[in-house]
C-alpha positions as CSV (number, residue, x, y, z in Angstrom):
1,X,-0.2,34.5,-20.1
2,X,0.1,31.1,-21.9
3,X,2.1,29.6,-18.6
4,X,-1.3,30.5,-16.2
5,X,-2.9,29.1,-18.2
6,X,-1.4,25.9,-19.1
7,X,-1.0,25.6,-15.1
8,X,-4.6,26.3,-13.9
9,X,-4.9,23.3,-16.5
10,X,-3.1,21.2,-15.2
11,X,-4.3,21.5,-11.7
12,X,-7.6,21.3,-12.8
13,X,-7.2,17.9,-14.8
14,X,-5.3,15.9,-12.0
15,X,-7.4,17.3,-9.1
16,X,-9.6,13.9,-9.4
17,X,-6.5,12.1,-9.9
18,X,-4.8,12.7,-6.5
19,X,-6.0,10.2,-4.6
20,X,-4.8,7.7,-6.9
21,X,-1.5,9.5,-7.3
22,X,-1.2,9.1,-3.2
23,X,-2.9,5.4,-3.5
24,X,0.5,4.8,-6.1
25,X,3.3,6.2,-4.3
26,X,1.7,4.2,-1.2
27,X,2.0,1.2,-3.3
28,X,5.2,2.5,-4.8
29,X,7.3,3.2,-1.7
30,X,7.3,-0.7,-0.4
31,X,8.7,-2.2,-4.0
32,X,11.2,0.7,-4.2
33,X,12.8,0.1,-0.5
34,X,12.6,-3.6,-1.7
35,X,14.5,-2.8,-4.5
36,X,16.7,-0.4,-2.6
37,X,17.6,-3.2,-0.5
38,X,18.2,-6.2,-2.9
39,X,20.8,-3.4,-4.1
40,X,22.6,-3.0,-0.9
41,X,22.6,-7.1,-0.7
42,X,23.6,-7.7,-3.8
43,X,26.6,-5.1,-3.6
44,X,27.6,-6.7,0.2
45,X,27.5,-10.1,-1.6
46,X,29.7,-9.6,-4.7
47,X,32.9,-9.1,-3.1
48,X,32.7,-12.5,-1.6
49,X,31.8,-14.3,-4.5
């Protein structure tokens, strides 16, 4: 009982928030490949230091 509820809750508060949710992990996905790749190119470049 206490579970449904706390769900329907939940959906029901971040139903206006989903478009900023989508707006973030738009925003999001750029900076993390970025940082994905200064990983990679980093690692490649330690080795020959």
């Amino acid at each position: 009982m206490m579970i449904n509820v706390n769900v329907n809750e939940l959906k029901d508060s971040t139903r206006p928030l989903e478009p900023i949710g989508h707006w973030f992990i738009f925003m999001g996905l750029p900076i993390v490949g970025l940082g994905i790749w200064f990983a990679i190119v980093k690692m490649e470049t330690k080795p020959n230091d």
